[in-house]
C-alpha positions in Angstrom: -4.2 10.2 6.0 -5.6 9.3 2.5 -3.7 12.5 1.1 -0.4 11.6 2.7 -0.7 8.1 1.4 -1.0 9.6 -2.1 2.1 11.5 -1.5 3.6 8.8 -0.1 2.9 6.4 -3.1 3.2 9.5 -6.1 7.3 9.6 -4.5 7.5 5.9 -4.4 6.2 6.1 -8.3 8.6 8.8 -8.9 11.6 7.6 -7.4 12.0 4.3 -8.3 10.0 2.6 -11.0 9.7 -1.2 -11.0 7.8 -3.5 -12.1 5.9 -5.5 -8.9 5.8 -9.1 -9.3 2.3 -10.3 -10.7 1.5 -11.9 -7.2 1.9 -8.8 -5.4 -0.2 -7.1 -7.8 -3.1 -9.4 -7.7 -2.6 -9.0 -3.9 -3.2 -5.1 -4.4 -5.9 -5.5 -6.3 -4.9 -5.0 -9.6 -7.2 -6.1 -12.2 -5.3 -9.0 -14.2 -6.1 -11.5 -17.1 -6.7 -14.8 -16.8 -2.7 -15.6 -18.1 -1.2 -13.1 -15.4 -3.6 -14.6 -12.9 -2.3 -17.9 -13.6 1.3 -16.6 -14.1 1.1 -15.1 -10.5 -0.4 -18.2 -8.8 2.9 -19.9 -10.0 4.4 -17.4 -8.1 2.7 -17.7 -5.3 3.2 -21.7 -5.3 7.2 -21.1 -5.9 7.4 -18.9 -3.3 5.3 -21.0 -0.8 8.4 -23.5 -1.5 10.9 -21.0 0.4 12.0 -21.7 3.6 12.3 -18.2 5.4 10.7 -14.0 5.2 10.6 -12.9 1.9 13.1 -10.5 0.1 12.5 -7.2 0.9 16.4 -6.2 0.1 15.1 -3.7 -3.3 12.3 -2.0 -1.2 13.7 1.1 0.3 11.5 2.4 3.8 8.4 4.3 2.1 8.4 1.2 -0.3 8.3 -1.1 3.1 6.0 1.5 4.8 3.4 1.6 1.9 3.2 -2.2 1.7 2.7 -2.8 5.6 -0.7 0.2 5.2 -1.6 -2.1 2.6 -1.2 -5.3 4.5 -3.1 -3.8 7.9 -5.6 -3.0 5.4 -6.2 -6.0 4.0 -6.3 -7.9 7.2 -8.9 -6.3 8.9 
């Protein structure tokens, strides 16, 4: 499983680079400073503003598919 999630994220990588918002990152576990962490906790608060799901409209499916391993992952 580990070895197709590599795959999985090394095409992701590949095929569309992008720059993840800094919330998203800190939620991955990304090692930040002390201005990005503050930087994404504004994002966090704007989006906690939003009435609705988030924006998944850029994400193609392995994008989508990579973030919902993540998310199981980080829930249990």
């Amino acid at each position: 499983m580990i070895r197709s999630l590599d795959r999985r994220l090394g095409s992701i990588e590949r095929a569309q680079p992008a720059t993840l918002p800094l919330s998203l990152r800190r939620w991955l576990g990304e090692p930040l400073t002390n201005e990005q962490h503050q930087v994404a906790e504004t994002e966090v608060k704007a989006a906690s503003g939003f009435v609705g799901p988030p924006d998944y409209r850029r994400m193609d499916t392995d994008m989508l598919d990579w973030l919902s391993m993540r998310g199981d992952h980080h829930a249990s």
